[in-house]
LUMROSE-424967 format. One record per residue (C-alpha): residue in one letter; x, y, z. Coordinates in steps of 0.001 Angstrom, whole numbers, plus 524288, in hexadecimal, padded with zeros to 5 digits. Example, Ala and Ser with C-alpha at 12.3 -4.5 7.8 and 13.67 -1.06 7.14 Angstrom:
BEGIN
a8300C7EE6C81E78s835667FBDC81BE4
//
This chain:
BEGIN
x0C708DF61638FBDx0CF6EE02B638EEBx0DE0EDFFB438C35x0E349E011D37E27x0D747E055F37908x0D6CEE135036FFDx0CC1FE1A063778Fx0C862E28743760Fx0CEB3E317337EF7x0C689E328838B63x0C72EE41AE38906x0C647E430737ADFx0B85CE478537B17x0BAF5E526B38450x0C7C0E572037E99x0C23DE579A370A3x0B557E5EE93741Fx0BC1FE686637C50x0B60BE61F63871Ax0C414E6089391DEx0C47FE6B7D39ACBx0D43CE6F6539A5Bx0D8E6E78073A2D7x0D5B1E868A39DADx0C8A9E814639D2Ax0C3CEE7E363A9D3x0CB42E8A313AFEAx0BFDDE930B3B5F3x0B954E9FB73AF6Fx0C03DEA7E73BA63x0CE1EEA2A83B8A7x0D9DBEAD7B3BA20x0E4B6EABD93B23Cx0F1A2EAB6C3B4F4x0FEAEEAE6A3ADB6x10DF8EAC0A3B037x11586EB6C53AE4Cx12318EB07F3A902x1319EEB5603AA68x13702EBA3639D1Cx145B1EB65839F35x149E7EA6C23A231x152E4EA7F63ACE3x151D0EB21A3B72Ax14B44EB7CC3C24Cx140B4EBEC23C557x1429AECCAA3CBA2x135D5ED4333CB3Ax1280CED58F3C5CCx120F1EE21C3C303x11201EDDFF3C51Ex10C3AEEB033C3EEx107C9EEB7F3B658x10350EDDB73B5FCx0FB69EE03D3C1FEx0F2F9EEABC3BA9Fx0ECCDEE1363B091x0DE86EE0673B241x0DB62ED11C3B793x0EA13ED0673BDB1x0E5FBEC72B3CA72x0F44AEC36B3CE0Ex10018EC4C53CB53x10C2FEBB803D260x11A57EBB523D16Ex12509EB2463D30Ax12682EB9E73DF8Fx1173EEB60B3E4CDx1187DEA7AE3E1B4x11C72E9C3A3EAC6x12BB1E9AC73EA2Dx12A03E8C3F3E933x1320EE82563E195x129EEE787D3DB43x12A5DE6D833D19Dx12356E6F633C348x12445E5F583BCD6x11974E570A3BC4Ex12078E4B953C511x11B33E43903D067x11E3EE493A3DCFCx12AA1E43163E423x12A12E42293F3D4x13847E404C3EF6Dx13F63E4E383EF4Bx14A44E48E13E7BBx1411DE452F3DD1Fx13729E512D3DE24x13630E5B313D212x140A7E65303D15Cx13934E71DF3D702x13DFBE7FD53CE2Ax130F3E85413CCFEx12980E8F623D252x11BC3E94293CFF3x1223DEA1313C9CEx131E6EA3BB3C7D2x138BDEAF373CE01x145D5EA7253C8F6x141A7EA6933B94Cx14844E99133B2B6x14044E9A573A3D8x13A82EA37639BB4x12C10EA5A83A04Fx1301FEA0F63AEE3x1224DEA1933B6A6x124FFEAEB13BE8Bx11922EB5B23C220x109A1EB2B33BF29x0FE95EBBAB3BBDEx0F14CEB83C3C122x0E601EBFB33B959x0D6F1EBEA23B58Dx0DA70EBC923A8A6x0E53AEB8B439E2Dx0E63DEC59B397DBx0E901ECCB63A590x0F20FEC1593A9F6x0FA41EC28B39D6Fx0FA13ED0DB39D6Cx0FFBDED2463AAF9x107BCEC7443A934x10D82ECF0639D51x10F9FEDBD33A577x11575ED6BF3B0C3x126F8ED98D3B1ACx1302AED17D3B5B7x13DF9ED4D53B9F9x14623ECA3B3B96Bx1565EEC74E3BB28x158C7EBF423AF68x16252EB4EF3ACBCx1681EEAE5B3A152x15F83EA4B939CF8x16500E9568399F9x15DD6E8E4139152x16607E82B438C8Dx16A99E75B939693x177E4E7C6D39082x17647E89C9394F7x1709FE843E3A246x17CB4E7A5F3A5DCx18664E84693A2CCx18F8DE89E03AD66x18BF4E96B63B23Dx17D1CE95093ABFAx1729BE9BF83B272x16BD8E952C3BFC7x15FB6E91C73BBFFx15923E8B383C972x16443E8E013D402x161CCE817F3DA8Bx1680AE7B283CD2Cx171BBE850C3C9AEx17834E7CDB3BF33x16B7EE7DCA3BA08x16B6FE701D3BA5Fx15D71E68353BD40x1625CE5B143BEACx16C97E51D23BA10x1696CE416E3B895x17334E36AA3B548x17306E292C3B3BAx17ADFE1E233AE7Ax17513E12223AA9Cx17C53E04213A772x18C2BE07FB3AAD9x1962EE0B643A3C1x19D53E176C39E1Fx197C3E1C1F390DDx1A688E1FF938E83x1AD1FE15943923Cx1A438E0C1238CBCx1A54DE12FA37F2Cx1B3BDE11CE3813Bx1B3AFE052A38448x1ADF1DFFEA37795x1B145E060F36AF8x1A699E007A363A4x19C9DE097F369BDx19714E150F3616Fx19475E215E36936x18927E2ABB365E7x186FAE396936BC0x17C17E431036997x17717E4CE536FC5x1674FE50DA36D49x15F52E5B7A370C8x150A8E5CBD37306x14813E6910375BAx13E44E6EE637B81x13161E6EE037990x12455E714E37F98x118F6E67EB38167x10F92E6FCF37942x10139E6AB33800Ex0F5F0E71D537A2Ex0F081E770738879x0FB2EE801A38E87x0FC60E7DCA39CC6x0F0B6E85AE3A46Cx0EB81E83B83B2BFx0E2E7E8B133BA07x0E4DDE8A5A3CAD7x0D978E8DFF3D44Fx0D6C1E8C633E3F5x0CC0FE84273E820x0CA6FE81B93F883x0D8BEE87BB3FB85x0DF07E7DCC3F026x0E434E81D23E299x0DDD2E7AAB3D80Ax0E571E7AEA3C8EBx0E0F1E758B3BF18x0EB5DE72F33B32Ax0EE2EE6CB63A7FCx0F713E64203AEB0x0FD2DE56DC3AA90x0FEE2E55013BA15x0F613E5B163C230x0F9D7E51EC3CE09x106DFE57B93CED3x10178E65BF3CB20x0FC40E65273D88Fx10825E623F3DE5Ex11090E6C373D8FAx1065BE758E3D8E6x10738E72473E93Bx1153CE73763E81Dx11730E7F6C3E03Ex10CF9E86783EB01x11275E80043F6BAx10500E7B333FADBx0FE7DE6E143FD40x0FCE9E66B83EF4Cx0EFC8E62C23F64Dx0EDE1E713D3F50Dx0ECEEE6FF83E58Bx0E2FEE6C313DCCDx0E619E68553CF97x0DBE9E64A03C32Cx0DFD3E60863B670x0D656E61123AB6Ax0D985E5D3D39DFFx0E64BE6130398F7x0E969E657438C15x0F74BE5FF7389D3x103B5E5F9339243x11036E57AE38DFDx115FCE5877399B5x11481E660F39B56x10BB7E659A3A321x1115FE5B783AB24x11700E66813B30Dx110DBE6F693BCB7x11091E7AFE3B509x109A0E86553B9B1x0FEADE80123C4B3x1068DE832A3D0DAx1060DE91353CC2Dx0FA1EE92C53C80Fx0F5CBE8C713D3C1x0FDAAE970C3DC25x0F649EA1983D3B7x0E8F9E9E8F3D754x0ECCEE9E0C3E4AAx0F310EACCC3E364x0E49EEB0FF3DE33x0DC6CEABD53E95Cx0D84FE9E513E291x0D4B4EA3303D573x0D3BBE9B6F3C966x0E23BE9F683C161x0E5CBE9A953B577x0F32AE98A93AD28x0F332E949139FBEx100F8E958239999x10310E9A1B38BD2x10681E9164380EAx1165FE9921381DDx11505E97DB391CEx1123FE895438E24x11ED0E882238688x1273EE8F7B38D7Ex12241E8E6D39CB8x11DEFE825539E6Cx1285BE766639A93x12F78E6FDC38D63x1353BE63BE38AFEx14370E634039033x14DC4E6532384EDx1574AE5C4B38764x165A1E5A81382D7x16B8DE4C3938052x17891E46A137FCFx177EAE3A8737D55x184ACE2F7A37909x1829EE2216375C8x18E95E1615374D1x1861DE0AC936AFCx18BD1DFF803659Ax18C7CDFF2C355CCx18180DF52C35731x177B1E00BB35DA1x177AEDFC6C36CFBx1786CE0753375C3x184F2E0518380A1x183E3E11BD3867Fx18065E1D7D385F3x18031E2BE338CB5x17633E36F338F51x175B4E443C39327x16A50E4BC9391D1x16833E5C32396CCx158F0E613C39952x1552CE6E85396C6x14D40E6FA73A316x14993E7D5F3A0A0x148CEE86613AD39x13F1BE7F6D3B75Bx141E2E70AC3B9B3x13554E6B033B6ACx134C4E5D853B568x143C2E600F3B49Ax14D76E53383B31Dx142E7E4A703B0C9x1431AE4DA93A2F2x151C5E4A8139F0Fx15233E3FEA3A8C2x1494FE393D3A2AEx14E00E3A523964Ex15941E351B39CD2x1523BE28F63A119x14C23E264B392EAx159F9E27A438D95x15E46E1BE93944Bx1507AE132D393FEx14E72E121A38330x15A8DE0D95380FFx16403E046F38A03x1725CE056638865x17B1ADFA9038BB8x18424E00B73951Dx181BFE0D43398D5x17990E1897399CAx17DDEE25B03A0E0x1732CE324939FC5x175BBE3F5A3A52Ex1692AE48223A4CCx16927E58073A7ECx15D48E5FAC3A938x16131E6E8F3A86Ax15A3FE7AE03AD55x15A86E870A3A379x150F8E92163A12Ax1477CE8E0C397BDx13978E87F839984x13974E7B253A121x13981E6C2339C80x13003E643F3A297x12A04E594039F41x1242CE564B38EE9x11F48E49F438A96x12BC9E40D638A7Ex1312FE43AA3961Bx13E7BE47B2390E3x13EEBE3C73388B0x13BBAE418C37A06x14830E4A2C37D19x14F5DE3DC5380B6x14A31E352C37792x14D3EE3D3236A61x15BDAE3E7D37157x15CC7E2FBD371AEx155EBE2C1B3676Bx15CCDE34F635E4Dx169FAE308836531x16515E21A035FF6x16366E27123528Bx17104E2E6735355x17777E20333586Bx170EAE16CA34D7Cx173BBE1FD83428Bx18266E1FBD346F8x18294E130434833x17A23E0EEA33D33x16F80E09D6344D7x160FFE08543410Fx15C5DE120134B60x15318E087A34FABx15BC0DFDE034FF6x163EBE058B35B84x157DAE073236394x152CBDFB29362AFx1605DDF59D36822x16079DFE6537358x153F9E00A2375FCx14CC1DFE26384CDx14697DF14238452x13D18DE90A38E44x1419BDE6FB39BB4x14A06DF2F039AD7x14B3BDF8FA3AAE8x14F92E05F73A9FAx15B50E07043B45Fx158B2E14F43B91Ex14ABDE11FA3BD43x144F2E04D33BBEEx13C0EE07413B19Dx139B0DFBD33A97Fx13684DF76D39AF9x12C2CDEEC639D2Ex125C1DEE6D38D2Ex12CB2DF577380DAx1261BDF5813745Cx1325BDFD7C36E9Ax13701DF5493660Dx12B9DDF2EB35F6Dx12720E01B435E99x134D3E03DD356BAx12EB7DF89E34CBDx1222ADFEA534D78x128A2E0BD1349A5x13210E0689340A3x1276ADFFD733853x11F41E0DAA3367Bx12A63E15C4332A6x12F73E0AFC32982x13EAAE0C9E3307Cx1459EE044B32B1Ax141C0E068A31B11x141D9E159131DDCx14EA8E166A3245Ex153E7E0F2B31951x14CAAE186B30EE0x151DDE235031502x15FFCE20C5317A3x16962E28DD3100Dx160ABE358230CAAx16247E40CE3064Bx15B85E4D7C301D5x154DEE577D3096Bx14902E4F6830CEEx14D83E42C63158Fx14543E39B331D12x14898E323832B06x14369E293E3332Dx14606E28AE34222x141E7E219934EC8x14232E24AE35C8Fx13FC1E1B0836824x13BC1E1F8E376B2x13870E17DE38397x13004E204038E42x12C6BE1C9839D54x11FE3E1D853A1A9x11DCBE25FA3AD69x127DEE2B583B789x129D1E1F0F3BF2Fx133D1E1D4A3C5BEx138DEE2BBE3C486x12D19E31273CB06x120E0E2C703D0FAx11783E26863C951x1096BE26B93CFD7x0FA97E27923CA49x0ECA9E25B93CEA2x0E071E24673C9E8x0D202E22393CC39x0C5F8E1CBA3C697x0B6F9E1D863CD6Cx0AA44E175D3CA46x09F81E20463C40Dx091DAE1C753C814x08F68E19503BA1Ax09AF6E100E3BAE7x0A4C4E17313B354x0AFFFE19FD3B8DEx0B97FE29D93BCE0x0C6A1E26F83BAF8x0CE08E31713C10Ax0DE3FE334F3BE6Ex0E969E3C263C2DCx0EED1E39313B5C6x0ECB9E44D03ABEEx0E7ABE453B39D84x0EED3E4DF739865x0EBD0E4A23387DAx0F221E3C7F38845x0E6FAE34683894Ax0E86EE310B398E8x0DA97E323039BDFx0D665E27A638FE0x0E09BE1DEB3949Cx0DD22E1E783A3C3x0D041E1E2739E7Dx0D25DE12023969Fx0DCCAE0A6E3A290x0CFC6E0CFF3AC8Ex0C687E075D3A39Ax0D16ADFB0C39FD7x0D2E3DF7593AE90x0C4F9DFA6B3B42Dx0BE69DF64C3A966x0B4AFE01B13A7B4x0B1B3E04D139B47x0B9B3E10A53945Fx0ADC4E1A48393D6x0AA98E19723A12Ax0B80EE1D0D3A79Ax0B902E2C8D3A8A8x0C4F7E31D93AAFEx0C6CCE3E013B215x0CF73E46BC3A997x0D047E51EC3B1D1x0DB25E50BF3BE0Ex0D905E56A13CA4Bx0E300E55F73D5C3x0D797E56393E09Fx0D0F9E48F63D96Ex0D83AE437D3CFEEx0E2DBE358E3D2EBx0EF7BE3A633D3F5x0F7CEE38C53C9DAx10532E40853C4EAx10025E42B63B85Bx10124E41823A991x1113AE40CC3A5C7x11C9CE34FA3A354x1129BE2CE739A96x10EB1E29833A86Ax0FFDAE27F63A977x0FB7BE1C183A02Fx106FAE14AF3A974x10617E1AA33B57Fx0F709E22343B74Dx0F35FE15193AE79x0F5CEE0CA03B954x0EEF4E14563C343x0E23BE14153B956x0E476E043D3B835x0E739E031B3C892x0DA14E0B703CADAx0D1ECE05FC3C179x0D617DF87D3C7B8x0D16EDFB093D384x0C68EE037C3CEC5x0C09EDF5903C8A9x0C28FDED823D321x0BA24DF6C13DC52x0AF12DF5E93D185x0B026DE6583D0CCx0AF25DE7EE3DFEBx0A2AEDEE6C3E043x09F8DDE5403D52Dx0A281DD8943DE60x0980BDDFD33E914x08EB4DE1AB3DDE6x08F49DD4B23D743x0954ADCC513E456x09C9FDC63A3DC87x0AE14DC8523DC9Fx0B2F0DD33C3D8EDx0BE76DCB123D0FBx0B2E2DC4B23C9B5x0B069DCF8C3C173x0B54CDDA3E3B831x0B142DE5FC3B344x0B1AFDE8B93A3ECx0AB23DF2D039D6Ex0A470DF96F3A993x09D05DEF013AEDAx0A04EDE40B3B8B0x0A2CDDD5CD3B19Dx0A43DDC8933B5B9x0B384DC7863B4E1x0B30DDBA7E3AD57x0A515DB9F03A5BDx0A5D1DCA733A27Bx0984BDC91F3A834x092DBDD8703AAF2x08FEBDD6CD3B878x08CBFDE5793BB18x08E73DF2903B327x0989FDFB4C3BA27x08DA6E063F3BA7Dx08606DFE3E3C2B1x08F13DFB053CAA1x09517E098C3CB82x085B3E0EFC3D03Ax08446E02DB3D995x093EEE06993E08Cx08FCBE13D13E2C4x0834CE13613E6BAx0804BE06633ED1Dx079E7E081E3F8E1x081BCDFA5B3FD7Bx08E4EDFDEC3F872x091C4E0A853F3B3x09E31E0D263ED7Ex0A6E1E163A3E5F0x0AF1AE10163DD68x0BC3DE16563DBE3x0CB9AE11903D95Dx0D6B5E19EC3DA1Ex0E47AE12E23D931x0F2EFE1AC13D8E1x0FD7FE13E93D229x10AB8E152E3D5DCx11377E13063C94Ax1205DE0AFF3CB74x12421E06AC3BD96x127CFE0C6A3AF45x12896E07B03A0BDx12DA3E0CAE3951Fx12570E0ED2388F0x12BFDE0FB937CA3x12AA5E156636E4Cx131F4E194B3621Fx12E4AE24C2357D5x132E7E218B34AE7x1313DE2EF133FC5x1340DE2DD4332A0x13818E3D6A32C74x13A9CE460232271x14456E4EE232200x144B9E5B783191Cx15395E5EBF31CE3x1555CE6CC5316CDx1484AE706731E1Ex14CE9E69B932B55x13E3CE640732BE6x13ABEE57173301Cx12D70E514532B0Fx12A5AE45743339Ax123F6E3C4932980x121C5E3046332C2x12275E2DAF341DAx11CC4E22E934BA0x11C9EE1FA935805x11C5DE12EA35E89x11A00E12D836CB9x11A91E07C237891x112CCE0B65382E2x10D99E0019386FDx0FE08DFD2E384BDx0F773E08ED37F4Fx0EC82E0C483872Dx0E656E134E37D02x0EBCAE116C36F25x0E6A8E1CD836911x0EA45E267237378x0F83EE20CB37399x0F811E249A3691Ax0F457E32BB3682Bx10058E32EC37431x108D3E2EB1369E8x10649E37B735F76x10699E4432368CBx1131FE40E136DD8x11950E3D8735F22x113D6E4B5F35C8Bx11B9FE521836606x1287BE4A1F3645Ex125F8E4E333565Ex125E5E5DB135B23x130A2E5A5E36376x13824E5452356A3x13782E5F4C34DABx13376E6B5B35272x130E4E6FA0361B3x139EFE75AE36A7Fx13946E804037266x14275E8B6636F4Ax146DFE968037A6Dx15080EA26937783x15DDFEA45138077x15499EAB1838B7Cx14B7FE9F3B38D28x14126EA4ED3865Cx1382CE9C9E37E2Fx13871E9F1636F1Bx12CA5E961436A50x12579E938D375DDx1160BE920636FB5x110A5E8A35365F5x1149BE91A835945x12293E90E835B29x12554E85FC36107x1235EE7B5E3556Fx11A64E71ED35A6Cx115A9E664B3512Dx10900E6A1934CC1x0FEDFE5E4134589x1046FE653333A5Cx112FFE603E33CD0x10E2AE5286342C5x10F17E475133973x107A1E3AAE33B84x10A91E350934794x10A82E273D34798x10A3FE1E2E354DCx10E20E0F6A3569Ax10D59E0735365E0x11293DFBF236893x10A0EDF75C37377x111ABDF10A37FC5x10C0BDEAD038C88x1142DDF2AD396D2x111C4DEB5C3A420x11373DF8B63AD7Cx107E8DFFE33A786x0FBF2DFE943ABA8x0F66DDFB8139DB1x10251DF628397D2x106CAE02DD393A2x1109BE0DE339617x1138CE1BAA392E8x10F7CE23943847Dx10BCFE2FCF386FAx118A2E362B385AAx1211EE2C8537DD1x11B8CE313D36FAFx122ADE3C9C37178x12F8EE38B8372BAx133E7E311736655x13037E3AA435D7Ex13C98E446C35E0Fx14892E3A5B35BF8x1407FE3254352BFx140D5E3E5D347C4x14D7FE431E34AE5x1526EE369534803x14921E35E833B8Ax1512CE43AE336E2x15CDDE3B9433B38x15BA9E2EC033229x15365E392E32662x15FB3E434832591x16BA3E3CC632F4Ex16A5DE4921336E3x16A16E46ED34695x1625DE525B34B18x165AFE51FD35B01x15B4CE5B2236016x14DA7E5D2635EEEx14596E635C3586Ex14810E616C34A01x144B9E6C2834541x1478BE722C338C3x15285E7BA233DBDx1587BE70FA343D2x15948E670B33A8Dx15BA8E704932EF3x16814E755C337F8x16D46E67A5339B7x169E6E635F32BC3x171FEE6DE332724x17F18E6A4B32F60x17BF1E5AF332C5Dx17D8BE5F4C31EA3x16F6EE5D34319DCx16CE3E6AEA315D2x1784DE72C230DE8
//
């Protein structure tokens, strides 16, 4: 009735009208507004403020310091709670920073009636600080001597992972046989920010002794725990409502700033207060995506199999932990799942305070940073050994059946291989890479591929838990009610269209509830890991299970006849065998709640507890231009082909898939966040920073290879972040086979590529 069907987004209408109440808009007429007051070094301390001017402004409320704040520790990432200590959230935060770590640290707050007062006091208030040199590289960071950024880690280290998988010494196994070719490279990746249209904004009242914030959240479940944290109250204590949410990325999978606007309103006697970052406090105070460095060397035999293999890999964590080793661990962890190598694997991962803006979590997970590192490490191996690029993957690649040794989680469907012939076919590989061998002139043309494997959800690293509920109207349609956010990806369509599949109501009379609220809605940990199709998906199917078989019970009392004798299809009661309409779900919704015999409300609510994983898989293939005395890369062609199981809804799959190609495309060729020696942001807001406009997009074109994947509730597995991670390595290694250059770090931009076209030899 609902699976695999194209339906129109459940909140289309409302979005496109102007209809969805976001945020700013439901925040009420007598709102105060709030501003942070940010430190203007990146490493340091804070000494003294001078208030006094500041305090003059006409509409100043309140003003709060560093010095008036709760001196509590607290966690920022958008995780599951641990009972655990030894697996809780590193806590470095504090609602505002007499010990600054970045550039625009959070150190004091200005409460006033209005924006215009707030920013003007927030202009005239001085700080004296004692300033300290700033780090800003993983380089600068690890060396001796460096400056202590968090004294608890005065090495300035976060956290260090190793493991070894299969056994063996890399050395000694290269020394051992002399046939094996050995490949290096080191690769570098940037950062960037996650760009959403709606900056982050909350506003926090009191309501009956309990602070109430509502926020464009991605998480609002665990907003209310850290908010409880960061105050050192009850989390009972805290209220939080989600409405709709104009974009996140991840972003706003972090608690950004609800615990303190949560402590403001409670400074100004209950008051409505507001804070609405800038689009620059958006880039540069809020979080990136990690830039990572890789080291990566490789023994292969001449025929292409991989024997083993090493990996390093160092995380810019940026000055507050964040979602902290999470990141490079996982990137880790993907290193080792794509591709098997017959003897061993050993992976050393580093995730490094310094003083610029923190990494937290961006679509991908750490893996686009991984991925181009290996997959242009693939690219640098076949061309040495005069492989078809594809040929080496598909010899190594993860196949069915594959148990990851680290944690259990199992292939149980691939569809790779056939996604590579699906993407072979449209870019024509094999008569292009022929056409275009042996090149010359200024303008050159390349094609390149990419392959990537993703998990879906956090199981078995963290908990994986979700709820939902569904109850009868009296007209007989039915409220389905998630913890699971919307958050642009389509959630609420496909939980629309899994409660309609298992209940058997039809699709226009299931009404989702978009809007979260802690006090009423399931609990659920939110929208992140490609998690909610899987894991919230399940929860939908487990309700809506039980949420039929109470209807077929009151149907047995109507019709005294066994429940297991019928069925219901398109909102009415049937004979289970004939499809006879026995009774019209209306009727039977009026006579359950007001039967003076047997009156009942008919609810379901079911939690499920996830205990499994799969992998989903892809591969971007790009076909490009190249103008070399220019540096400019045109991409002329790109696709691609995803397995993720059943599509729930094909034509929102794919709408995921061309976001995410659009952002591994900015991630290609142009963003990165740039910050001078002090820390301080050089192109933080959207004219500077080069983000791929429609102008810059080519067509985007999408292929699936549709699997049956026996762990998801609907046969299928993760997509929403996967289209974002092929992107990168597949057009660096389209400027590799179009001009024989092997550009090692992203992005390729002009500079760049005109700088190492000029020492390849390319330009005289």
């Amino acid at each position: 009735m609902g699976i695999g069907k194209s339906i129109t987004r459940v909140d289309a209408y409302e979005k496109v009208t102007g209809g969805a109440k976001y945020t700013d808009d439901l925040r009420p007429a007598n709102c105060l507004v709030a501003k942070v007051v940010r430190s203007t070094i990146a490493n340091g301390l804070v000494k003294s403020f001078d208030l006094s001017e500041a305090e003059k402004v006409p509409g100043v409320v309140k003003i709060v310091t560093c010095f008036d704040s709760p001196q509590i520790q607290y966690p920022t990432p958008g995780h599951p709670w641990s009972v655990e200590p030894a697996h809780q959230d590193v806590a470095d935060r504090m609602l505002l920073n007499r010990r600054v770590r970045i550039y625009g640290d959070d150190i004091a707050a200005v409460v006033a009636e209005d924006e215009v007062a707030a920013s003007r006091a927030a202009r005239l208030i001085r700080v004296e600080y004692e300033e300290y040199p700033a780090v800003t590289t993983v380089e600068q960071a690890l060396a001796p001597g460096a400056p202590v950024i968090h004294e608890e880690r005065p090495d300035n280290l976060l956290a260090h992972s190793r493991f070894t998988i299969g056994e063996g010494d890399f050395d000694e196994i290269v020394k051992a046989d002399p046939s094996l070719r050995v490949f290096e490279g080191e690769y570098d990746t940037q950062a960037v920010q996650h760009c959403h249209i709606e900056v982050p904004v909350s506003y926090a009242y009191m309501e009956k002794g309990r602070v109430v914030v509502v926020s464009s959240t991605q998480i609002p479940h665990i907003v209310r725990r850290v908010c409880g944290q960061a105050l050192g109250i009850p989390w009972g204590k805290i209220r939080v409502i989600k409405p709709y949410i104009g974009g996140g990325f991840g972003n706003k999978q972090e608690v950004l700033y609800e615990p303190l606007n949560a402590f403001l309103t409670m400074q100004v006697g209950g008051r409505p207060v507001k804070i609405e970052l800038s689009r620059e406090e958006t880039f540069s105070c809020t979080r990136t995506r990690h830039a990572i460095k890789f080291k990566l060397k490789t023994a292969v035999r001449p025929d292409g199999r991989l024997v083993a293999r090493k990996f390093e890999a160092w995380s810019n964590q940026g000055g507050y932990a964040s979602h902290g080793h999470a990141i490079v661990a996982n990137a880790s962890n993907a290193y080792r799942h794509l591709y098997q190598d017959e003897k061993v694997l050993d992976a050393d991962a580093y995730t490094v305070y310094t003083n610029l803006p923190s990494g937290g979590a961006m679509r991908g997970y750490g893996i686009p940073q991984v991925d181009f590192a290996m997959e242009a490490h693939m690219d640098d191996i076949a061309r040495g050994l005069g492989l078809d690029p594809v040929e080496l993957r598909e010899k190594n690649c993860m196949k069915p059946g594959y148990v990851d040794p680290g944690t259990g989680i199992t292939c149980y469907s691939s569809g790779l291989l056939a996604c590579i012939e699906k993407g072979k076919a449209h870019i024509h590989w094999d008569e292009k890479r022929a056409a275009y061998r042996g090149q010359t002139g200024p303008v050159r043309r390349g094609v390149g591929m990419a392959l990537f494997s993703y998990k879906t959800g956090v199981y078995p690293i963290s908990l994986e838990t979700a709820s939902a509920r569904l109850i009868l109207n009296q007209d007989g349609s039915a409220q389905l009610q998630m913890g699971a956010t919307e958050i642009g990806q389509g959630a609420d369509t496909v939980f629309t269209q899994m409660a309609a599949e298992t209940t058997g109501i039809r699709l226009e009379d299931v009404h989702i509830v978009t809007v979260q609220d802690t006090d009423v809605a399931p609990f659920d940990t939110g929208a992140y890991a490609s998690r909610q199709t899987y894991v919230s998906g399940m929860a939908v199917k487990k309700t809506a299970e039980k949420f039929k078989a109470r209807i077929l019970d009151y149907a047995a009392y109507l019709k005294k006849r066994p429940a297991d004798t019928m069925d219901l299809r398109d909102s009415a009661v049937v004979d289970a065998h004939t499809g006879e309409k026995l009774v019209e779900l209306a009727d039977l919704a009026m006579e359950a709640f007001y039967s003076l015999d047997r009156s009942v409300h008919i609810t379901a609510e079911e939690t499920y507890h996830c205990k499994d994983n799969t992998f989903s898989f892809g591969c971007c293939f790009a076909e490009v231009e190249v103008d070399i005395p220019l540096g400019k890369v045109k991409v002329l062609d790109i696709i691609n082909v995803h397995d993720s199981g059943v599509l729930i809804n094909p034509q929102l799959a794919e709408a995921q898939v061309h976001g995410g190609m659009s952002m591994g495309l900015g991630y290609a060729l142009g963003e990165q966040l740039r910050f001078d020696d002090r820390g301080c942001p050089l192109n933080g807001n959207l004219l500077d920073y080069k983000l791929p406009t429609a102008m810059d997009t080519p067509e985007l074109n999408v292929g699936f290879v549709e699997t049956i994947d026996p762990s998801g509730p609907y046969g299928n597995k993760s997509l929403g972040e996967p289209p974002a991670i092929p992107p990168a390595p597949a057009i660096r290694n389209a400027v590799l086979n179009a001009t024989g250059v092997a550009v090692d770090s992203l992005p390729l931009n002009p500079q760049k590529l005109v700088e190492q076209f000029t020492a390849a030899g390319l330009i005289q």
